[in-house]
Each structure stands twice: as C-alpha cells, then as structure tokens.
Backbone atoms as SQL, in Angstrom:
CREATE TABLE atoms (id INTEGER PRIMARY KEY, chain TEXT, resi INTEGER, resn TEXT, atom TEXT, x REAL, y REAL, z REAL);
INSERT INTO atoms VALUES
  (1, 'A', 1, 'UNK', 'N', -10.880, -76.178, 24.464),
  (2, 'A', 1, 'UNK', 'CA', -11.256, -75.190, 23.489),
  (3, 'A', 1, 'UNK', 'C', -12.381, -75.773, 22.644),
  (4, 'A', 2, 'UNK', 'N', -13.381, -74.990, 22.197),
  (5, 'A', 2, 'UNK', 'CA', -14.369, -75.195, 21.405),
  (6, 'A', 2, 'UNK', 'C', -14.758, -74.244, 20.628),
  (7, 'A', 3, 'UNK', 'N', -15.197, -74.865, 19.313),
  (8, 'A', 3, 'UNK', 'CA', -15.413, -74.074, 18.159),
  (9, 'A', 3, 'UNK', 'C', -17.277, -73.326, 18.011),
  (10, 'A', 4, 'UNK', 'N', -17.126, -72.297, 18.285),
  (11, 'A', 4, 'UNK', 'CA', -18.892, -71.738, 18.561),
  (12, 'A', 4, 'UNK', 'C', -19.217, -71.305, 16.666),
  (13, 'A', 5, 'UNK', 'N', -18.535, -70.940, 16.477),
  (14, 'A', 5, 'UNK', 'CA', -19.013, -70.405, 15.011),
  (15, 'A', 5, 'UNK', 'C', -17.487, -70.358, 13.667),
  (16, 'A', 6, 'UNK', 'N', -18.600, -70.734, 13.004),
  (17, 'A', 6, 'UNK', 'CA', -16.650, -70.544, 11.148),
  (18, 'A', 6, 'UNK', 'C', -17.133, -70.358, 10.243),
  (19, 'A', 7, 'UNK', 'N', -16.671, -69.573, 10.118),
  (20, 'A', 7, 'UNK', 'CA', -16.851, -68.999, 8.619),
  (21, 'A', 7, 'UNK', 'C', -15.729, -68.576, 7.189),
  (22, 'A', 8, 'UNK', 'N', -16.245, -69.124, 6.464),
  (23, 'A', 8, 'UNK', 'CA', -15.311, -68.526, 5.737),
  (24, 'A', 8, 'UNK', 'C', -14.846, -67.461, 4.615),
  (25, 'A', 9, 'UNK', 'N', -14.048, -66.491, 4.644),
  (26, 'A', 9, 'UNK', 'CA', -14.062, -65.585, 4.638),
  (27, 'A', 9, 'UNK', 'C', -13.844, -65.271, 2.519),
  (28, 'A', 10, 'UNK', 'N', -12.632, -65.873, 2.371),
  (29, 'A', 10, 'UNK', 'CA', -12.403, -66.297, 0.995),
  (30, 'A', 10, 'UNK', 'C', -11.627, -67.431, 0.816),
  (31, 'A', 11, 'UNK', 'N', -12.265, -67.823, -0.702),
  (32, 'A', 11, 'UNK', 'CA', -11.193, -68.921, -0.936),
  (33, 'A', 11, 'UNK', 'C', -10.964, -68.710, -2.160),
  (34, 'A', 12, 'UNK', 'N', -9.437, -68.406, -2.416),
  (35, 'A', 12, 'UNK', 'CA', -9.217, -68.066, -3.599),
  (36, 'A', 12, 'UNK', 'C', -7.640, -68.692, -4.202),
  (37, 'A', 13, 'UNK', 'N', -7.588, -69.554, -5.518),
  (38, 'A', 13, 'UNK', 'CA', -6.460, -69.924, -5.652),
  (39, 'A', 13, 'UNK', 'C', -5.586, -71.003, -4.629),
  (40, 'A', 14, 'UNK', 'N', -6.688, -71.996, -3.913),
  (41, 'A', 14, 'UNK', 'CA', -6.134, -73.186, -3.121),
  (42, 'A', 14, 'UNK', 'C', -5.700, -72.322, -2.013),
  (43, 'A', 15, 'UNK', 'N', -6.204, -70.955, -1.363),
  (44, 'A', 15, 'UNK', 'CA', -5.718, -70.207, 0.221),
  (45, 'A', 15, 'UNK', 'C', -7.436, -70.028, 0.440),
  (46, 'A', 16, 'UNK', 'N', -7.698, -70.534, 1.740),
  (47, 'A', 16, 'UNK', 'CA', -8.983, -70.391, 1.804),
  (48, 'A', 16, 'UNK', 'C', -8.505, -69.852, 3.647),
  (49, 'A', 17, 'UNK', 'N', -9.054, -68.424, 3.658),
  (50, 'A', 17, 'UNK', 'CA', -9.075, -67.701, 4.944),
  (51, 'A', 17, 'UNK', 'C', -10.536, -68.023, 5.701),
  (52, 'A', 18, 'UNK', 'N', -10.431, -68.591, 6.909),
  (53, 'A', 18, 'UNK', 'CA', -11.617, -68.926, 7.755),
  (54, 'A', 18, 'UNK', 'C', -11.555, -68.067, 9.199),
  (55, 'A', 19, 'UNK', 'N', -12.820, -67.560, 9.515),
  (56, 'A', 19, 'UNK', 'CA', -13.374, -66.494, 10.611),
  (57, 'A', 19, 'UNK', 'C', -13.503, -67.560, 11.803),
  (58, 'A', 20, 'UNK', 'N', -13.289, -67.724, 12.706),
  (59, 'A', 20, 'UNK', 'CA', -13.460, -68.783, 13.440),
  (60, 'A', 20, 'UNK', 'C', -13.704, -68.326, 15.099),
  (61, 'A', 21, 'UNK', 'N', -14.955, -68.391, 15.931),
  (62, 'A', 21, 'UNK', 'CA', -14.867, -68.019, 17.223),
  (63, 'A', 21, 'UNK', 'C', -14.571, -69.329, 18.249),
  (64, 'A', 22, 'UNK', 'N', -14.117, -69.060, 18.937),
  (65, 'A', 22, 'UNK', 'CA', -13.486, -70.191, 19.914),
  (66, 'A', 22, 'UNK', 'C', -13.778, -69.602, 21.444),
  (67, 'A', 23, 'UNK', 'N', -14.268, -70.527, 22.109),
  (68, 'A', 23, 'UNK', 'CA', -14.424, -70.675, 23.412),
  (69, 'A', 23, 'UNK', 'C', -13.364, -71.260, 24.384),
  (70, 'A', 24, 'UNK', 'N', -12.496, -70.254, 24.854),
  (71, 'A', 24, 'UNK', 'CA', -11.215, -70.619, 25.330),
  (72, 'A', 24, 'UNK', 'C', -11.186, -69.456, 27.163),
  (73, 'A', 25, 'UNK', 'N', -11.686, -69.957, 27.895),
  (74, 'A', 25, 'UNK', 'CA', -11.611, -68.438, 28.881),
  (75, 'A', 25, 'UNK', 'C', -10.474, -68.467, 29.120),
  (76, 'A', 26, 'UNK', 'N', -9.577, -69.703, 29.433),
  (77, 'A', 26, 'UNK', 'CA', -7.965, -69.362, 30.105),
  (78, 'A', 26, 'UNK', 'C', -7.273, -67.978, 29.055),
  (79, 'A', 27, 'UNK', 'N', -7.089, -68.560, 27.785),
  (80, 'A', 27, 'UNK', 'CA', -6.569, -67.487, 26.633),
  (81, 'A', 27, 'UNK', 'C', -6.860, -66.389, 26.557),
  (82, 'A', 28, 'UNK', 'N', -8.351, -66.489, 26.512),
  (83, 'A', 28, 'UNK', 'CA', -9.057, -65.194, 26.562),
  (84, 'A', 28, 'UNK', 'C', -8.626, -63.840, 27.270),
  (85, 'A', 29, 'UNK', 'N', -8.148, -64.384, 28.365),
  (86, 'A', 29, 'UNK', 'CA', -7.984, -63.568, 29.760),
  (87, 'A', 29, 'UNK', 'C', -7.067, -62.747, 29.591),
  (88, 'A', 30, 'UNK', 'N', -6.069, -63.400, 28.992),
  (89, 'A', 30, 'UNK', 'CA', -4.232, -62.810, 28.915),
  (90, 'A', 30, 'UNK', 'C', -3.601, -63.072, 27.579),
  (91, 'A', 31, 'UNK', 'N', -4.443, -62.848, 26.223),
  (92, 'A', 31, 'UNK', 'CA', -4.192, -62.564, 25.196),
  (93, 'A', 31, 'UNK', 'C', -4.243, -60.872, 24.647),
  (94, 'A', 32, 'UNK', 'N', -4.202, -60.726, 23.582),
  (95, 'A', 32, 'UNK', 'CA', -4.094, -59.069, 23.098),
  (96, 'A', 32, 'UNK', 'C', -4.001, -59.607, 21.659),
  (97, 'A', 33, 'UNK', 'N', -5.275, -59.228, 20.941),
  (98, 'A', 33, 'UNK', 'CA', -5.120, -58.819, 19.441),
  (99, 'A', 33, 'UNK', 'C', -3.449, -58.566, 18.933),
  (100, 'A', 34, 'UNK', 'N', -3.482, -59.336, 18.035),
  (101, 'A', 34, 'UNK', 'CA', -1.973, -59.934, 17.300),
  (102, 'A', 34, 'UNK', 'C', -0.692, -60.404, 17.796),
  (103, 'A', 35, 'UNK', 'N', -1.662, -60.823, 18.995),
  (104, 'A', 35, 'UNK', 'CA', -0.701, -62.339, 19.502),
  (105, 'A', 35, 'UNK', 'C', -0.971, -63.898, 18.811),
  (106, 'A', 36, 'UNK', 'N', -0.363, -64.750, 18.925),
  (107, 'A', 36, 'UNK', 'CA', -0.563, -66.365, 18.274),
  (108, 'A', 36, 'UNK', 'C', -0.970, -67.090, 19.135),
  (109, 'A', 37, 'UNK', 'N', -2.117, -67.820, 18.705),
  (110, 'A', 37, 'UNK', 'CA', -1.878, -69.228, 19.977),
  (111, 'A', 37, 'UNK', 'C', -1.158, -70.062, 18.560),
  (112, 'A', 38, 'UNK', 'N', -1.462, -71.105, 19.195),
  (113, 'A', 38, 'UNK', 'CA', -0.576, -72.375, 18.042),
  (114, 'A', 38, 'UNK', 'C', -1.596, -73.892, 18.029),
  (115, 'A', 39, 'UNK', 'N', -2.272, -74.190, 17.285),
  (116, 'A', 39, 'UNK', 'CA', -3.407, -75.388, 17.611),
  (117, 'A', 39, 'UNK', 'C', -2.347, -76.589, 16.803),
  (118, 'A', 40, 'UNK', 'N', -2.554, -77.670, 17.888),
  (119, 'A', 40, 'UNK', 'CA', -2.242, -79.073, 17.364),
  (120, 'A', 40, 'UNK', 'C', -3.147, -80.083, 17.359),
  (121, 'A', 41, 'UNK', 'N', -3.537, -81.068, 16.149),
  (122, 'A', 41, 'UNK', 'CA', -4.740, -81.302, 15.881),
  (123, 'A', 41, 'UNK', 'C', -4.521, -83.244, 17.192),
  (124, 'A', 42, 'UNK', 'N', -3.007, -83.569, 17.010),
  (125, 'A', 42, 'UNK', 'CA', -2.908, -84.447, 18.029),
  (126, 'A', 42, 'UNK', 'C', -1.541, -84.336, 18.448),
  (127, 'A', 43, 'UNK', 'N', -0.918, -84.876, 19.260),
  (128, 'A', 43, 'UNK', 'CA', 0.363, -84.914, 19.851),
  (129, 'A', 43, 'UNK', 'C', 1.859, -85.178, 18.912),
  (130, 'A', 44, 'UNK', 'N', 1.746, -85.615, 17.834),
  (131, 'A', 44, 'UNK', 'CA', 2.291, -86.091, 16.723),
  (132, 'A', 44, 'UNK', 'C', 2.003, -85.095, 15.674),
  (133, 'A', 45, 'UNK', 'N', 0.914, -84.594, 15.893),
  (134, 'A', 45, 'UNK', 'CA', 0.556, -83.515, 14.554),
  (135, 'A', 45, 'UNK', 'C', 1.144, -82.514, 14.290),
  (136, 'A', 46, 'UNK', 'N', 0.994, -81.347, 13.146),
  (137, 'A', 46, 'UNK', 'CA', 1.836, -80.532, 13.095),
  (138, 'A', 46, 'UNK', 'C', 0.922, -79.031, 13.600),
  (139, 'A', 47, 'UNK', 'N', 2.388, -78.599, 13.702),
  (140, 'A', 47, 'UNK', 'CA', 1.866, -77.227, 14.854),
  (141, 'A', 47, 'UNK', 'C', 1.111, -76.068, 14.123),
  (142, 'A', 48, 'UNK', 'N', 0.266, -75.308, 13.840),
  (143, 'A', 48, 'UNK', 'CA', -0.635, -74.389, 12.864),
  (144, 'A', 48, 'UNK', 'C', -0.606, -73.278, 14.328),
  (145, 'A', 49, 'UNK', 'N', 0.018, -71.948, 13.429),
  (146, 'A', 49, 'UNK', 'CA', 0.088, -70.915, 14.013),
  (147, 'A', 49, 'UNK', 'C', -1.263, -70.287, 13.738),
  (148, 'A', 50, 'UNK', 'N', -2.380, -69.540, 14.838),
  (149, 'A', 50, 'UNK', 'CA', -3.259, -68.325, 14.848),
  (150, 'A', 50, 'UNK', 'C', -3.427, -67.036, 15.122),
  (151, 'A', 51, 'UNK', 'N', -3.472, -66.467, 14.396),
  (152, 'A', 51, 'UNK', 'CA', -2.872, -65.115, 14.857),
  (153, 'A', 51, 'UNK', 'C', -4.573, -64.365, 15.180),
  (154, 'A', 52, 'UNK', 'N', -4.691, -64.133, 16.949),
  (155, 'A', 52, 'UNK', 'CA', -5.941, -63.421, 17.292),
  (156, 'A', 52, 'UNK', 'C', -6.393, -62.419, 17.180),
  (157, 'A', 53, 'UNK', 'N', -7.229, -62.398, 16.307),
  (158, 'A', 53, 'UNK', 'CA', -7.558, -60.613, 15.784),
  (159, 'A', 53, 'UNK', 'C', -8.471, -59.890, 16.843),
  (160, 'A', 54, 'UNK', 'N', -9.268, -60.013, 17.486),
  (161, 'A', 54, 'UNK', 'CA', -10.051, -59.317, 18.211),
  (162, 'A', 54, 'UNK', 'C', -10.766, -60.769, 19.485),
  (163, 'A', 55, 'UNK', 'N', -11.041, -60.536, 20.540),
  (164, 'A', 55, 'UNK', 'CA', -11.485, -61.217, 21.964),
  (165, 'A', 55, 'UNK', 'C', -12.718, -60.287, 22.434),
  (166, 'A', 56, 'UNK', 'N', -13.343, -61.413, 22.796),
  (167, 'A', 56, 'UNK', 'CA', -14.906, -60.786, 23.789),
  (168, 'A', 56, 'UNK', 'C', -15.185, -61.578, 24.932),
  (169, 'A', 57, 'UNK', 'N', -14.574, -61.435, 25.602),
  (170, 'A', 57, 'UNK', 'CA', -14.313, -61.878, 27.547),
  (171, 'A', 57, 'UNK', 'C', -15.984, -62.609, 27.693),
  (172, 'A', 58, 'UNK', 'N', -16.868, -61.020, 27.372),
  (173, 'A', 58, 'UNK', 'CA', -18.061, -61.892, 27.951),
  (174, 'A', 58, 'UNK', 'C', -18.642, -62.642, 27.482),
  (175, 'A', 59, 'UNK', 'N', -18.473, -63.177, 26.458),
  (176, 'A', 59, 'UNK', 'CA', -18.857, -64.043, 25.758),
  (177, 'A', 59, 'UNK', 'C', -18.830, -65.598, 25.795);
C-alpha cells in the first residue's frame, strides 16, 4: 500500500480528521464504501481502524 495524496480535513480540539488516497489494487477490487480495512504501523503495533468512503479502480 502507498500513500498518493493527505490531506487534512480539520483539526479541531486535539481530533484532527485526514483525507488520505491510497494505492492498494488488491482492496480496491472487493471493497464497498463503508467497509474498514485496519492499518498496522508494525507487527507489535496497534491496530487503527479505516473506514473507506469512496474507491476509483482506475486510478
């Protein structure tokens, strides 16, 4: 997975919401808007739920 573009959206009160496009084709394929993936930053790390708002295949 790779990060193409982030943005961030607000940060307000120590919650800062970030826009984030990711280059993932396996996911891509057989996901659906408001499903989760789950990113772990290493094997030991802790698990951070994403909830996918919208996918663009051709991209």
């Amino acid at each position: 997975m790779k990060i193409l573009s982030k943005k961030t959206l607000c940060d307000s009160g120590g919650t800062k919401v970030t826009e984030m496009w990711v280059s993932a084709p396996d996911i891509s394929r057989k996901t659906k808007p408001g499903q989760f993936v789950v990113l772990m930053v290493n094997e030991k790390g802790e698990r951070i739920p994403l909830t996918i708002v919208e996918k663009d295949p051709s991209r």
